[in-house]
C-alpha positions in Angstrom: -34.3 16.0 -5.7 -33.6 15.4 -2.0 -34.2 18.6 0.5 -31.0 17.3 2.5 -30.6 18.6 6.1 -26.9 18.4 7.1 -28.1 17.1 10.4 -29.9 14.1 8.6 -27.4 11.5 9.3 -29.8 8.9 7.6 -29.9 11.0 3.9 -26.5 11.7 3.7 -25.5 7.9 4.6 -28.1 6.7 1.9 -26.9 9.5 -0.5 -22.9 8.1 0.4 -23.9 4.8 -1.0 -25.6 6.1 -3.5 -22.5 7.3 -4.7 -20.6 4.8 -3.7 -22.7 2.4 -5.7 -22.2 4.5 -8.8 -18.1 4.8 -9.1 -18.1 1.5 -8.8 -20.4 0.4 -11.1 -18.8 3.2 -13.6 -15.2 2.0 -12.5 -15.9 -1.3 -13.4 -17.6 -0.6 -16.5 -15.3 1.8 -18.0 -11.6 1.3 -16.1 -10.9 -2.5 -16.6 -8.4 -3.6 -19.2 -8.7 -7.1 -19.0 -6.2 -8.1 -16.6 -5.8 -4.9 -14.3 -7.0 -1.7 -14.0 -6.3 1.4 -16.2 -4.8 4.2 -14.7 -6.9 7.3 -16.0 -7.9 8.9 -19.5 -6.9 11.9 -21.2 -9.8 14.6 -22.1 -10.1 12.8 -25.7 -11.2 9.5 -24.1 -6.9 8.2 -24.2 -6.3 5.6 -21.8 -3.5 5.8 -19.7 -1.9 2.2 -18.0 -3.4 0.0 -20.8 -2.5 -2.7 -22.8 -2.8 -1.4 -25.6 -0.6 1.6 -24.6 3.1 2.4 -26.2 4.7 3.4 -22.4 2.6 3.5 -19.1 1.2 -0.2 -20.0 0.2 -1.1 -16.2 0.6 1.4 -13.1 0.0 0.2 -9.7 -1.9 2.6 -7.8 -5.1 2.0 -9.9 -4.1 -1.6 -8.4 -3.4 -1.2 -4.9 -6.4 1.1 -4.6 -9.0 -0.9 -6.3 -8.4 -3.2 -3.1 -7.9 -0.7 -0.4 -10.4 1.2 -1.0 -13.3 -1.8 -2.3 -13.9 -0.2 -5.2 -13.2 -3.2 -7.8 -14.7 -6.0 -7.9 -12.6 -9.4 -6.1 -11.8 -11.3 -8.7 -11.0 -8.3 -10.7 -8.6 -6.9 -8.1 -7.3 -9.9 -7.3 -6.5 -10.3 -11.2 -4.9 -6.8 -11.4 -2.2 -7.4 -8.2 -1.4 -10.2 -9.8 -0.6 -8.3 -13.2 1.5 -6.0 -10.9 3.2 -8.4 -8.6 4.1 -9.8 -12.6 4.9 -6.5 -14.4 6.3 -4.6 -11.4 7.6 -6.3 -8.8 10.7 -6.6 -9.1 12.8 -8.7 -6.8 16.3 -8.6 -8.9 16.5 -5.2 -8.3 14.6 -5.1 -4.6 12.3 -2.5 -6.2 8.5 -2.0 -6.7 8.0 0.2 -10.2 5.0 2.5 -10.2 4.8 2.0 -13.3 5.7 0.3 -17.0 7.5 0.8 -19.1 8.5 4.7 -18.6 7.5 7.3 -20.8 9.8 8.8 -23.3 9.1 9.0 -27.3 5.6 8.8 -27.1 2.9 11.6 -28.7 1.0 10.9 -25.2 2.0 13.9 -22.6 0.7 13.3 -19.3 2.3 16.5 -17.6 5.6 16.7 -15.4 6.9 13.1 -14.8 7.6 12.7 -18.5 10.3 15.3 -17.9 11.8 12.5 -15.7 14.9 10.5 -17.1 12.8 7.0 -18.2 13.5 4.4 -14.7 13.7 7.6 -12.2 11.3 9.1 -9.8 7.3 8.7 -10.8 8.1 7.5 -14.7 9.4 4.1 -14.1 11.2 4.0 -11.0 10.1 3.2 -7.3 7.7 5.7 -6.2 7.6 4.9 -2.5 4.4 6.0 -1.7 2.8 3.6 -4.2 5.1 0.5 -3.0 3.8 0.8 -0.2 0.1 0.9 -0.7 0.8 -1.9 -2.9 2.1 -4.0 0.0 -0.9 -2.9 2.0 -3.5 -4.4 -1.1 -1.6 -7.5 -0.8 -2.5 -7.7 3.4 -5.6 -6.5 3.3 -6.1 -9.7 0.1 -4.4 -11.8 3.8 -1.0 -12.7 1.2 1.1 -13.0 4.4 3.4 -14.3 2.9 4.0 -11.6 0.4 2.8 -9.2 2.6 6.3 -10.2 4.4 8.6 -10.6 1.5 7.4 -7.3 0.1 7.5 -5.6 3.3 11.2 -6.2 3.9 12.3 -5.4 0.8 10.8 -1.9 0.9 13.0 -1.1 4.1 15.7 1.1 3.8 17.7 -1.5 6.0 17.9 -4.3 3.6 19.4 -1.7 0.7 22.6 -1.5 3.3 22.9 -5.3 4.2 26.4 -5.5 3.0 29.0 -3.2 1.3 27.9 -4.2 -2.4 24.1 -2.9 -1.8 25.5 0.1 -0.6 27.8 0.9 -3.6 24.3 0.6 -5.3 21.7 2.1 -3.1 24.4 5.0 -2.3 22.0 6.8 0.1 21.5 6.8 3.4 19.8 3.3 4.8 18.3 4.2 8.0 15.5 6.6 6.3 13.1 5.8 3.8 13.8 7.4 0.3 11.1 9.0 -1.9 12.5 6.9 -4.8 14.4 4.2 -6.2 15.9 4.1 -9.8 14.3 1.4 -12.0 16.5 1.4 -15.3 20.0 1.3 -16.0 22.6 2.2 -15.1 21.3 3.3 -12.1 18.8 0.7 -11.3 18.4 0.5 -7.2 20.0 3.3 -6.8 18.0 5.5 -3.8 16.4 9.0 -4.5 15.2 11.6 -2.2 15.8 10.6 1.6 14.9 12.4 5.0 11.9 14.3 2.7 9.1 12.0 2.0 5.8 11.0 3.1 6.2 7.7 2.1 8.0 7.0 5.9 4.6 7.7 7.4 2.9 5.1 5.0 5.5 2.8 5.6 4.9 2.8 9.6 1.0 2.8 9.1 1.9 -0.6 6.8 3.5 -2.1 10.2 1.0 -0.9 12.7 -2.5 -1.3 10.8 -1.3 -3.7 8.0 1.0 -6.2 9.3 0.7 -5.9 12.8 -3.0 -5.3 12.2 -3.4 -3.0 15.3 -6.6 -0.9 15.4 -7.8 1.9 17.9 -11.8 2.9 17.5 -12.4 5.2 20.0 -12.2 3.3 23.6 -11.0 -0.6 22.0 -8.1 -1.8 20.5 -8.1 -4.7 18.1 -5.6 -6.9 16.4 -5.9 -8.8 13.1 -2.0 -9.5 12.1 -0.9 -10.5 8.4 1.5 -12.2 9.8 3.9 -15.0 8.2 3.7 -18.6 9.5 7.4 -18.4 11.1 6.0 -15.8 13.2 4.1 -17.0 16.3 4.2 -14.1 18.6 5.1 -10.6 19.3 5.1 -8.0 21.8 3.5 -5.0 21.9 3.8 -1.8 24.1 0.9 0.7 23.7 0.2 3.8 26.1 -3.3 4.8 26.5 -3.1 7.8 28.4 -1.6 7.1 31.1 -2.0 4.0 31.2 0.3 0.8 30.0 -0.7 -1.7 27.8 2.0 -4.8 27.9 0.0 -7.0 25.0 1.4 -10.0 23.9 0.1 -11.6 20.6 0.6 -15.4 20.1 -0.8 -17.6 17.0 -4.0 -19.9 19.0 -7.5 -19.7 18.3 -8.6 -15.5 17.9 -12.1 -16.0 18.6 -13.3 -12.5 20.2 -10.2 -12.2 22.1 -8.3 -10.1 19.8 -10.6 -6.8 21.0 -9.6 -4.9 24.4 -11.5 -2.4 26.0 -9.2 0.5 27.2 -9.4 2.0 30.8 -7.0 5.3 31.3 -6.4 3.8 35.4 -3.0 5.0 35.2 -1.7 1.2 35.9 0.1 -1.3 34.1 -1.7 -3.8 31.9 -0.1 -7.4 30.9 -2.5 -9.1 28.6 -2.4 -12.2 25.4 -4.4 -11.9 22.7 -4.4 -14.8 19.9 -4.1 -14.5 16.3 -4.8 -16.9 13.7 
């Protein structure tokens, strides 16, 4: 038993790891389903997002996060976004399900979303939230590619590209919705708009995840997830008072991808290479 002093920086890093160490050695010895994560257990021991499950087979946050947040192992994550690009994804319907298939008839009762119509809201439809944080699994794994695809078909934009996707979407597509209906007959159809969270996620996904812009106290960084037809971009960022003008063109990164911020109240015009 540790006498910890809150001021012992050293004890509670070593005691962080510690328990770092231990969720994921308990996450990856109890949680894994054989080709992607399980989502949680009931207090008998009942999986939820297995196989072997009736409804809730595969969900993707116990994906996405196994990446974001290091907690599974590589291969293992690596194996589970592919069971959910597989299971979830699904680009018929520009949608990314949270989850599948829906519950309904099952004995299993996992609380409020089974009093969700099967294909709306959390059971079964696009929960935003989680689309997102999958798309940001798939850049931190460097998928540009998919990072890209995925990406654009998240925005509310791409849901009004033409009078037959709005007929479908039928809510407003300039905001993000919280939802989007996964089962017929309204499958693509948008749920909640101007009331979700999911709108800050999404525009942390194209500062952080795609754009790969980083502020750590005094220095900005750039790592982009960018797809090949992309060679540059600009970027306007106000430090203070000051004016960043950063232009980021595909060369050789090296350690020119870091810049140290000075609040001199001028105006900045800088490159920084990506590769």
């Amino acid at each position: 038993m540790i006498d910890l002093n809150a001021s012992d920086k050293k004890d509670l890093l070593r005691l962080e790891a510690i328990g770092d160490e231990l969720s994921k050695n308990n996450i990856n010895k109890n949680a894994w389903d054989g080709n992607w994560y399980l989502r949680a257990f009931f207090d008998d021991g009942t999986p939820i997002g297995s196989s072997k499950n009736e409804e809730c087979k595969i969900d993707s946050i116990s994906q996405s996060w196994s990446v974001i947040s290091g907690a599974g192992e590589p291969e293992r994550s690596r194996q589970g976004m592919q069971s959910l690009e597989k299971h979830l994804v699904r680009r018929d319907a520009q949608l990314i399900q949270l989850l599948n298939p829906p519950f309904d008839k099952s004995d299993i009762d996992p609380g409020y979303i089974k009093g969700y119509v099967p294909g709306v809201r959390e059971n079964g439809g696009q929960y935003t939230h989680a689309a997102v944080w999958t798309v940001m699994a798939f850049a931190k794994m460097k998928e540009k590619e998919k990072t890209w695809d995925l990406l654009k078909m998240l925005s509310p934009v791409n849901h009004g590209i033409d009078a037959n996707a709005v007929s479908v979407y039928k809510v407003e597509p300039y905001v993000m919705a919280a939802d989007v209906y996964g089962v017929a007959p309204h499958t693509s159809r948008g749920g909640w708009t101007w009331y979700t969270g999911s709108a800050g996620w999404y525009y942390q996904l194209m500062i952080e995840s795609f754009i790969g812009m980083k502020v750590e106290n005094d220095e900005l960084s750039f790592e982009p997830c960018l797809p090949a037809e992309w060679n540059e971009l600009t970027v306007n960022y106000r430090y203070h008072d000051t004016l960043y003008k950063i232009k980021l063109e595909r060369g050789n990164a090296g350690e020119q991808n870091k810049i140290k911020l000075v609040d001199d109240k001028e105006e900045h015009s800088l490159t920084v290479y990506f590769n």
